[in-house]
Backbone as XML, in Angstrom:
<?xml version="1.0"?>
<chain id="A" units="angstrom">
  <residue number="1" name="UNK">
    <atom name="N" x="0.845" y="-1.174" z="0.000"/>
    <atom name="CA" x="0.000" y="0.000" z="0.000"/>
    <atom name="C" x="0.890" y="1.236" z="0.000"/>
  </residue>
  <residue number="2" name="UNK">
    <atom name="N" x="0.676" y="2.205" z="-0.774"/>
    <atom name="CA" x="1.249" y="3.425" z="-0.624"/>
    <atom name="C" x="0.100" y="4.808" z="-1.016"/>
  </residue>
  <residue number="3" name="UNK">
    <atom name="N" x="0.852" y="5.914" z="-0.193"/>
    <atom name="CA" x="-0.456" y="6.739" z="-0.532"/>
    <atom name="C" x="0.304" y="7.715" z="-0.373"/>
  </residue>
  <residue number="4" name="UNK">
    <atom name="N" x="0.254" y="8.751" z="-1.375"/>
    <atom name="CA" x="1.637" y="9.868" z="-1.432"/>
    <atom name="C" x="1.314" y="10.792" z="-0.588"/>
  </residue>
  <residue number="5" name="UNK">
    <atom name="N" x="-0.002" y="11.274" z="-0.388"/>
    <atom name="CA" x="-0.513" y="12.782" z="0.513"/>
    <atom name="C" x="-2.031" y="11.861" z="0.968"/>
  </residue>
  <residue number="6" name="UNK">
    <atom name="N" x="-2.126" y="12.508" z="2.463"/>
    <atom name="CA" x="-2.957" y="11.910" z="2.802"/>
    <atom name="C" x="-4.741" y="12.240" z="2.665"/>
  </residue>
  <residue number="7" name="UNK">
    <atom name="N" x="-4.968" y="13.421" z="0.903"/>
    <atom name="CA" x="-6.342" y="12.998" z="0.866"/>
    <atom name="C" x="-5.841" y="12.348" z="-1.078"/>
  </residue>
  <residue number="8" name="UNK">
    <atom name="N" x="-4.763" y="11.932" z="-0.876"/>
    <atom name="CA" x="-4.819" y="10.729" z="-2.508"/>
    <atom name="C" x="-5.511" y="9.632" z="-2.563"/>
  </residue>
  <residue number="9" name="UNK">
    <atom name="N" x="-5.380" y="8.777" z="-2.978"/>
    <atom name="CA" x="-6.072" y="7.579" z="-3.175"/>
    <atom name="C" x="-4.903" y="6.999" z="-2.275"/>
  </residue>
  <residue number="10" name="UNK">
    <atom name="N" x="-5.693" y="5.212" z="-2.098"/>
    <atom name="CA" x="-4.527" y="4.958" z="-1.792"/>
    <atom name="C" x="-4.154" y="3.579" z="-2.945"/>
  </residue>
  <residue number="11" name="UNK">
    <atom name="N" x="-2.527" y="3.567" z="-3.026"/>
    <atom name="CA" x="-2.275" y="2.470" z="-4.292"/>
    <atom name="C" x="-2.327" y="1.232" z="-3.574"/>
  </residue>
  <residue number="12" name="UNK">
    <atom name="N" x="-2.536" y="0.405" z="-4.343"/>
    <atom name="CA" x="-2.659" y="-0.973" z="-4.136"/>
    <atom name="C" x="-1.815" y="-2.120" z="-4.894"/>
  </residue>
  <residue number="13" name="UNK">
    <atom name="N" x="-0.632" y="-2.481" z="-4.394"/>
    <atom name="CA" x="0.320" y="-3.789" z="-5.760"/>
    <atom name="C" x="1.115" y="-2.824" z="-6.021"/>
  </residue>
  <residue number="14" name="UNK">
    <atom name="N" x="2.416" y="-4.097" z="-6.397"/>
    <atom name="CA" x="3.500" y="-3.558" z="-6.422"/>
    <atom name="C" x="3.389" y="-3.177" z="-8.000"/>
  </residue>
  <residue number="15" name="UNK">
    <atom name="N" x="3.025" y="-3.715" z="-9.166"/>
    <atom name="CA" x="3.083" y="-3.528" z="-9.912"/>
    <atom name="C" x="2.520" y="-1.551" z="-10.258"/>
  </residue>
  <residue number="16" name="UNK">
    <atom name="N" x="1.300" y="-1.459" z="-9.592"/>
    <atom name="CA" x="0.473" y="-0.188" z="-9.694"/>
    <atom name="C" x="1.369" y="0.745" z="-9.157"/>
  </residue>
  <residue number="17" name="UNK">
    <atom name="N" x="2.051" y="0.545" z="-8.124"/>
    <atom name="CA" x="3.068" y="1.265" z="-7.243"/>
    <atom name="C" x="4.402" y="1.888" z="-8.158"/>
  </residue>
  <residue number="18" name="UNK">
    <atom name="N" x="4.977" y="0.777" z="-8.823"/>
    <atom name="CA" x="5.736" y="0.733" z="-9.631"/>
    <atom name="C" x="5.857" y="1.593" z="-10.508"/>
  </residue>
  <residue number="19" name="UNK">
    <atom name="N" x="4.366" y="1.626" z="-11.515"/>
    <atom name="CA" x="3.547" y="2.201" z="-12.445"/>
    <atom name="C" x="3.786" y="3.630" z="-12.481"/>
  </residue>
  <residue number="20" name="UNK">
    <atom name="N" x="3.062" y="3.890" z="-10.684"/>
    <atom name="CA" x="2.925" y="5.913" z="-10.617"/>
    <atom name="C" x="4.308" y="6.125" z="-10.423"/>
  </residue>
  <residue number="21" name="UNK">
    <atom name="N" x="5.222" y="5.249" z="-9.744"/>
    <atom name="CA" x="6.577" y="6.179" z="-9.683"/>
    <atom name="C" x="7.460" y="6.242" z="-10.737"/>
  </residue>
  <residue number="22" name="UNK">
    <atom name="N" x="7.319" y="5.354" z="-11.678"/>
    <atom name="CA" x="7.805" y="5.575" z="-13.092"/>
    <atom name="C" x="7.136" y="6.607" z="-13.701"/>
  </residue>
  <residue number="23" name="UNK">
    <atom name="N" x="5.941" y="6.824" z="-13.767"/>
    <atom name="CA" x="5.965" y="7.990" z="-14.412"/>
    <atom name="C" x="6.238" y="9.480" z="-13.626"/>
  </residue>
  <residue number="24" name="UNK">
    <atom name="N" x="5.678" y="9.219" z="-12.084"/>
    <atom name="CA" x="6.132" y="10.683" z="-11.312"/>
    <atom name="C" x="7.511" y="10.895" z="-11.546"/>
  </residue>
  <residue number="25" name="UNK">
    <atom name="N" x="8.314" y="10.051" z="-11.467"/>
    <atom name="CA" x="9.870" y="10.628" z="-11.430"/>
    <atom name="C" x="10.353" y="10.556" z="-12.951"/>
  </residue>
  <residue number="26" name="UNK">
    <atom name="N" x="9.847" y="10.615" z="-14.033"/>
    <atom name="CA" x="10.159" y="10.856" z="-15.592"/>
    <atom name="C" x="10.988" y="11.638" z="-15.840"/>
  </residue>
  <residue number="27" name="UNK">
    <atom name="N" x="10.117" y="12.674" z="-15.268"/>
    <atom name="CA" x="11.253" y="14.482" z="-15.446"/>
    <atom name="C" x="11.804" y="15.030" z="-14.473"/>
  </residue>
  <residue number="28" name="UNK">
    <atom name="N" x="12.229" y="14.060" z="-13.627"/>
    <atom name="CA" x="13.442" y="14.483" z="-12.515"/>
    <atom name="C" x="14.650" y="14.148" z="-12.965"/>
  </residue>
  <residue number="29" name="UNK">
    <atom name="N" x="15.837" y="15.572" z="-12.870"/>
    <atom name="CA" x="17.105" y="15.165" z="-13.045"/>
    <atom name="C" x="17.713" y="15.875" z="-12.172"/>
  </residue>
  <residue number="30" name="UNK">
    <atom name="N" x="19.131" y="15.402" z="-11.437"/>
    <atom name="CA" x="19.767" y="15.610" z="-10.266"/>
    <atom name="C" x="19.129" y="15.795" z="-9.248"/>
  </residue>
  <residue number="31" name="UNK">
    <atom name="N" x="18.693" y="14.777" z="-8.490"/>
    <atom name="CA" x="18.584" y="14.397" z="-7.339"/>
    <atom name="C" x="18.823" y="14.727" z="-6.479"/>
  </residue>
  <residue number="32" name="UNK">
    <atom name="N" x="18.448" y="14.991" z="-4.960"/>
    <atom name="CA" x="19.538" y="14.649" z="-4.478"/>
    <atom name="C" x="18.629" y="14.738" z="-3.098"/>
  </residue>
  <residue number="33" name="UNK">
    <atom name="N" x="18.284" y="13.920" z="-2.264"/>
    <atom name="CA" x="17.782" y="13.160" z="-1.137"/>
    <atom name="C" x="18.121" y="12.849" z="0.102"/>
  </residue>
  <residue number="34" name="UNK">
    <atom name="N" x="18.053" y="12.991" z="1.000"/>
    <atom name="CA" x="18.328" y="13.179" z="2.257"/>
    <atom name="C" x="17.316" y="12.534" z="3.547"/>
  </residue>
  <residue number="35" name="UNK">
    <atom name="N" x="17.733" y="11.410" z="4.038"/>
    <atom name="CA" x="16.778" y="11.002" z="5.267"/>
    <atom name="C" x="17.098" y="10.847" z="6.246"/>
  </residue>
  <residue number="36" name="UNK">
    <atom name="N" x="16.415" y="11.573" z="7.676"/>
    <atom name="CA" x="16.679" y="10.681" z="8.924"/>
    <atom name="C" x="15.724" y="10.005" z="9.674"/>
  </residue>
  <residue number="37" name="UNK">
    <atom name="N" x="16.243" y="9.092" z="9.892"/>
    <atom name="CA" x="15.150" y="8.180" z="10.731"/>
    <atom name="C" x="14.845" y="8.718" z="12.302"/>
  </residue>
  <residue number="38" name="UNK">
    <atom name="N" x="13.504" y="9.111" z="12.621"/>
    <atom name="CA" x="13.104" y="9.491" z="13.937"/>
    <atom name="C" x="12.405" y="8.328" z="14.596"/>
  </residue>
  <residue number="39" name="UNK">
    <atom name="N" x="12.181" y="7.251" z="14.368"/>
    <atom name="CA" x="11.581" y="6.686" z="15.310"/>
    <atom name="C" x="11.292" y="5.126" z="14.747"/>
  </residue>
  <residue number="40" name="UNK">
    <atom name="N" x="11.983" y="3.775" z="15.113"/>
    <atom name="CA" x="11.847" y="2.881" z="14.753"/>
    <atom name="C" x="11.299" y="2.113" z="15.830"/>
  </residue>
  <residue number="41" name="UNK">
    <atom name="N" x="10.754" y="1.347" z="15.479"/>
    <atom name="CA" x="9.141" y="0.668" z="16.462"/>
    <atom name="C" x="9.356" y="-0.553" z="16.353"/>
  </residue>
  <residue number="42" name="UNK">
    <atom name="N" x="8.044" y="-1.162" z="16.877"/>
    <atom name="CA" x="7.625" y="-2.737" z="16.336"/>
    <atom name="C" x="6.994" y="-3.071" z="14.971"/>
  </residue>
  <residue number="43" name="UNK">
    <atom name="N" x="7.501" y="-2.909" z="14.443"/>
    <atom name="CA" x="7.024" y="-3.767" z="12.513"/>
    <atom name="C" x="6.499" y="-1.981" z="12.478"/>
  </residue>
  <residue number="44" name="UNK">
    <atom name="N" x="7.316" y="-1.015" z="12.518"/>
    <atom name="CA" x="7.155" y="0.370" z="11.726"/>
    <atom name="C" x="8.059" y="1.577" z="11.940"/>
  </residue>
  <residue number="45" name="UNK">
    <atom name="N" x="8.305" y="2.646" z="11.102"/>
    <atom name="CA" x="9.263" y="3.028" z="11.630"/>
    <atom name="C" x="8.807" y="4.877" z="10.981"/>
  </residue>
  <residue number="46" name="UNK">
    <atom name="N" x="9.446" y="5.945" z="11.220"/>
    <atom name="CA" x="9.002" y="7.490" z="10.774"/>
    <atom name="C" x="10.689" y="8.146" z="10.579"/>
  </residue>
  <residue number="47" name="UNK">
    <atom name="N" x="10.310" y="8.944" z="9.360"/>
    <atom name="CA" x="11.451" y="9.040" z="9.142"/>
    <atom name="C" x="11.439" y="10.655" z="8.583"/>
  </residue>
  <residue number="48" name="UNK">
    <atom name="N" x="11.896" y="11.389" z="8.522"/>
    <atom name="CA" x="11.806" y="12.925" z="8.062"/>
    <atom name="C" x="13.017" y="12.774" z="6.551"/>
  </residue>
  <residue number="49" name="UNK">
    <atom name="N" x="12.396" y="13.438" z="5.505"/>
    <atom name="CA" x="13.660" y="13.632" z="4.085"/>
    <atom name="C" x="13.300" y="14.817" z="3.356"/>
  </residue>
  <residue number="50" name="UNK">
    <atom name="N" x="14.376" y="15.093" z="2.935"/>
    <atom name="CA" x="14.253" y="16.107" z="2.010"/>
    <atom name="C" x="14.804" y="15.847" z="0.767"/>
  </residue>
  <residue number="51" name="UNK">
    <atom name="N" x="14.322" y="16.358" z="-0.552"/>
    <atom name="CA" x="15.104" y="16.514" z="-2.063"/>
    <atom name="C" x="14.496" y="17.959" z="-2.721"/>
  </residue>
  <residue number="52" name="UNK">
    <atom name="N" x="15.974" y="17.865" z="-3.515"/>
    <atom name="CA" x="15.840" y="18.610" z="-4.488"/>
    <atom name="C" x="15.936" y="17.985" z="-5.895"/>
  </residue>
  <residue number="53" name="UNK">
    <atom name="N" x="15.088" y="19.048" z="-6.796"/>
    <atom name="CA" x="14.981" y="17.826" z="-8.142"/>
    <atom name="C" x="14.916" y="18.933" z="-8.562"/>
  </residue>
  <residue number="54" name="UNK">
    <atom name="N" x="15.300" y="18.597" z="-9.982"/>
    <atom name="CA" x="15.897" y="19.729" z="-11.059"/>
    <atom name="C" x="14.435" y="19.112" z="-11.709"/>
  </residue>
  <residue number="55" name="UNK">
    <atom name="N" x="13.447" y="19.999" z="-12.730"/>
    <atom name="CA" x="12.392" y="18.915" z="-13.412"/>
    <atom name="C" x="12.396" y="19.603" z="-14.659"/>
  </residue>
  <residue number="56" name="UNK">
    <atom name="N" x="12.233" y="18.996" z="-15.491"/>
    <atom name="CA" x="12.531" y="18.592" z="-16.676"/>
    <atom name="C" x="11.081" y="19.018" z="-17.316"/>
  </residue>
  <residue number="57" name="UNK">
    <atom name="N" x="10.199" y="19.547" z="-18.269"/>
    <atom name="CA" x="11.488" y="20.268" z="-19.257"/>
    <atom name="C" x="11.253" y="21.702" z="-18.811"/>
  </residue>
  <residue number="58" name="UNK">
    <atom name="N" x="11.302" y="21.944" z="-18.010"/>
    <atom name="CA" x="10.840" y="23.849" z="-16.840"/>
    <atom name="C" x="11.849" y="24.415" z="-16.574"/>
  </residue>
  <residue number="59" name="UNK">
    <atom name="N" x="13.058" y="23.340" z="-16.245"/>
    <atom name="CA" x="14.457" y="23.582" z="-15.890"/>
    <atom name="C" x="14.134" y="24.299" z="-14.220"/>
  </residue>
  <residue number="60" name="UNK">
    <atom name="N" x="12.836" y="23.685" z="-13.640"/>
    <atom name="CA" x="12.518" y="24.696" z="-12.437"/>
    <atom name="C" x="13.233" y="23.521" z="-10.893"/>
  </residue>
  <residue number="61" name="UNK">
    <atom name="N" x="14.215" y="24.092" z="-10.312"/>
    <atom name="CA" x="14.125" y="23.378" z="-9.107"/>
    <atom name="C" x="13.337" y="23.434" z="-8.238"/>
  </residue>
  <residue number="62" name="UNK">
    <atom name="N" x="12.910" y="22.382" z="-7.649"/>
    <atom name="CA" x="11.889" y="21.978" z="-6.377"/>
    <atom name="C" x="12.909" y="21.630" z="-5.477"/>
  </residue>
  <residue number="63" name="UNK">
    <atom name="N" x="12.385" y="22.224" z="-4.264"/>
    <atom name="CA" x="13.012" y="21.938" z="-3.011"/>
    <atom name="C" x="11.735" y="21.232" z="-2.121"/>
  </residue>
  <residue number="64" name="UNK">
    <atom name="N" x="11.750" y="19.890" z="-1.767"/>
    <atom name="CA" x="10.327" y="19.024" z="-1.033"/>
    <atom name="C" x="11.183" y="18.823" z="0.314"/>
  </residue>
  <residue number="65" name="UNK">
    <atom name="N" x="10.063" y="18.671" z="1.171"/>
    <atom name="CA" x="10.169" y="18.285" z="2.719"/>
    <atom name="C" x="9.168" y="17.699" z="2.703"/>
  </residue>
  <residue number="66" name="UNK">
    <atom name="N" x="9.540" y="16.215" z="3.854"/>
    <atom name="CA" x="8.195" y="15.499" z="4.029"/>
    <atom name="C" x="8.455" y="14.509" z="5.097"/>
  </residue>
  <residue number="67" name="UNK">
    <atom name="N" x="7.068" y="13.437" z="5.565"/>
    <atom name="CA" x="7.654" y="12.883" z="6.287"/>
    <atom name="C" x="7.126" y="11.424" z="5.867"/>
  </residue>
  <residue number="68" name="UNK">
    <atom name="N" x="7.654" y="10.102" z="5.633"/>
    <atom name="CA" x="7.480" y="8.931" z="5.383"/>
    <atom name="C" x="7.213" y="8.282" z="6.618"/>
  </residue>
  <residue number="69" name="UNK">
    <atom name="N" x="5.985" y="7.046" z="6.636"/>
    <atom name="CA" x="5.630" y="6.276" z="8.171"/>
    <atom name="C" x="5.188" y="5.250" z="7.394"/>
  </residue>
  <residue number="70" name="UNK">
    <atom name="N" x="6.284" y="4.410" z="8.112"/>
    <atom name="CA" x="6.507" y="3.090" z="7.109"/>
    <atom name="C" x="5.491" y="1.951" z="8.209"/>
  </residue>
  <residue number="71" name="UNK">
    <atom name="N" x="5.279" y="0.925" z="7.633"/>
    <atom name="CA" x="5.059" y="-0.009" z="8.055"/>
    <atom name="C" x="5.746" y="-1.679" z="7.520"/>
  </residue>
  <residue number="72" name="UNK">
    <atom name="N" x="6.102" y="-2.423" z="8.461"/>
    <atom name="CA" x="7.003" y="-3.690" z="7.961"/>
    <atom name="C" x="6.306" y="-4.841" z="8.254"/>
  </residue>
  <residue number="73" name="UNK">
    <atom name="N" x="6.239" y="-6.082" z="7.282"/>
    <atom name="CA" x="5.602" y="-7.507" z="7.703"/>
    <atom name="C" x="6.667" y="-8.295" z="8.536"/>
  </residue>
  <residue number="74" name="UNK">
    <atom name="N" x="6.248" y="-9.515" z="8.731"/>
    <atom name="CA" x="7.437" y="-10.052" z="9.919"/>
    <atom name="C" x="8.568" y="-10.449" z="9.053"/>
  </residue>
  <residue number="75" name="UNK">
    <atom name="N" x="8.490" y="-10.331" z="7.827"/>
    <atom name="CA" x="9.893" y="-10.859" z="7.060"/>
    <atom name="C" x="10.922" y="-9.488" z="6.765"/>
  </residue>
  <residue number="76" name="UNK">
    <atom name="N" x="10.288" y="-7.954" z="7.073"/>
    <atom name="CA" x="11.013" y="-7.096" z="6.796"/>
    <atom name="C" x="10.660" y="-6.407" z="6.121"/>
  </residue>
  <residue number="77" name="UNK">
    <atom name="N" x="9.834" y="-6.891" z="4.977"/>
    <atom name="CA" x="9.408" y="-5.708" z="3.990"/>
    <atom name="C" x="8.424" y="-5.126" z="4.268"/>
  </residue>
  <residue number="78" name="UNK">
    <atom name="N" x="8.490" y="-3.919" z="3.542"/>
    <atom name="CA" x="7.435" y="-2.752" z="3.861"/>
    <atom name="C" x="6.187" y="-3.421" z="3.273"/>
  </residue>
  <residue number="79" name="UNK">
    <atom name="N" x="4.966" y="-2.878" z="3.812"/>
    <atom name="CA" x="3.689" y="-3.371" z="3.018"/>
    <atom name="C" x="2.649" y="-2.181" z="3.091"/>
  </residue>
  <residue number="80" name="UNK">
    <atom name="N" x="3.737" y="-1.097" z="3.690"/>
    <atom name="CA" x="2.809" y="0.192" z="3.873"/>
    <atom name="C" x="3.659" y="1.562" z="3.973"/>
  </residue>
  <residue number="81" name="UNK">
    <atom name="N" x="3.556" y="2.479" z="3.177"/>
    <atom name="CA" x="4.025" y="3.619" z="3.272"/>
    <atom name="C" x="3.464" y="4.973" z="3.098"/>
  </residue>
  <residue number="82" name="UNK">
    <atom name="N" x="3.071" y="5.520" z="3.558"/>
    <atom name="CA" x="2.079" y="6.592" z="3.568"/>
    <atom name="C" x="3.111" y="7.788" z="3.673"/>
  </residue>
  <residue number="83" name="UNK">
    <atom name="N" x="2.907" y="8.900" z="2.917"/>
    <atom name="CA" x="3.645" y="10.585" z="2.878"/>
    <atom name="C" x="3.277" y="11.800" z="3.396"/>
  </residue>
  <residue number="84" name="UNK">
    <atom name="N" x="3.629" y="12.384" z="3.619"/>
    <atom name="CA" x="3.463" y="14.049" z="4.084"/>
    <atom name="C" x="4.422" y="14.791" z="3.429"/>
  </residue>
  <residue number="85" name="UNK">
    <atom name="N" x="4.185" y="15.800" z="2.577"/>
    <atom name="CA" x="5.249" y="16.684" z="1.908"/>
    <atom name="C" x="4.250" y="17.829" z="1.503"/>
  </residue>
  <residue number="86" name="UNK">
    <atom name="N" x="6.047" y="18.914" z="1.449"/>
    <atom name="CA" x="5.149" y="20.190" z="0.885"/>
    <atom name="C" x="6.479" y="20.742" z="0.188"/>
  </residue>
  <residue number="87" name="UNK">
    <atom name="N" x="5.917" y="21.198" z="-1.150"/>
    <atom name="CA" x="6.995" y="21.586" z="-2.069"/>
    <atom name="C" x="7.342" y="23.121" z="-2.201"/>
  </residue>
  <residue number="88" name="UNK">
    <atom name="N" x="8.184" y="23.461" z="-2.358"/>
    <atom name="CA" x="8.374" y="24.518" z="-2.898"/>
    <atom name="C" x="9.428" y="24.856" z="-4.377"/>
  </residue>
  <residue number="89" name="UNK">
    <atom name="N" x="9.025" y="25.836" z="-5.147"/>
    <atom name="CA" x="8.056" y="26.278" z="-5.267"/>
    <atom name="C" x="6.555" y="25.244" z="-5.129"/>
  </residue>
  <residue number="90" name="UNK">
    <atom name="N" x="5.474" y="25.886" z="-4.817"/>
    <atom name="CA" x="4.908" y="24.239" z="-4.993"/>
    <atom name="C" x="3.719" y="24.782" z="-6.261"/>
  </residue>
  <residue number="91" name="UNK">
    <atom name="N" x="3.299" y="23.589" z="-7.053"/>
    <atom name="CA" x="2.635" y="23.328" z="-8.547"/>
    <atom name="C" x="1.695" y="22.809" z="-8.219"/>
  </residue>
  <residue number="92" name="UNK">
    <atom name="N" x="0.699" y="23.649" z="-8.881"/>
    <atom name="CA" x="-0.818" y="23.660" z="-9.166"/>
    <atom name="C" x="-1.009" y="22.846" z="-10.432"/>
  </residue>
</chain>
C-alpha cells in the first residue's frame, strides 16, 4: 500500500506502485535526497527527508520536505508507506 498525501487515493500492488513512480519521477534530473530516521518501532518506523529535483522540461528546481511512516511484515518488507510533503516552489 502506498499513498503519497494523505487525501490521494490509496495504491494498491507492487506492480500499480511501480507504475505511478515511473511515471512521477520521468522528469526528474539531479537528485539529491536526504533522510533521517526518527523513530523505529515494532514492525514500523518514521522518518523525516528532504530533495531537491531539477524537473525537466521547466528547468525549475523543487526543493520538497516530508515525512514517510513506514510499516514492515514479519519478514522485513514494507507493506505500507504513507507521505506528508510540501513543495516549494509548490505546482498547481
Amino acid at each position: 500500500m502506498y499513498q503519497e498525501t494523505p487525501f490521494e487515493e490509496i495504491m494498491r500492488g507492487r506492480e500499480r506502485i511501480r507504475a505511478y513512480w515511473g511515471e512521477a519521477t520521468g522528469g526528474h534530473r539531479e537528485v539529491s535526497f536526504e533522510a533521517e530516521v526518527l523513530l523505529v518501532g515494532d514492525g514500523e518506523a518514521v522518518a523525516h527527508w528532504s530533495a531537491s529535483i531539477l524537473r525537466d522540461p521547466s528547468g525549475v528546481r523543487t526543493m520538497t520536505d516530508g515525512v514517510f511512516v513506514l510499516e514492515f511484515d514479519d519478514d522485513g518488507r514494507c507493506r505500507s508507506l504513507r507521505e506528508w510533503w510540501h513543495r516549494d516552489p509548490p505546482t498547481f
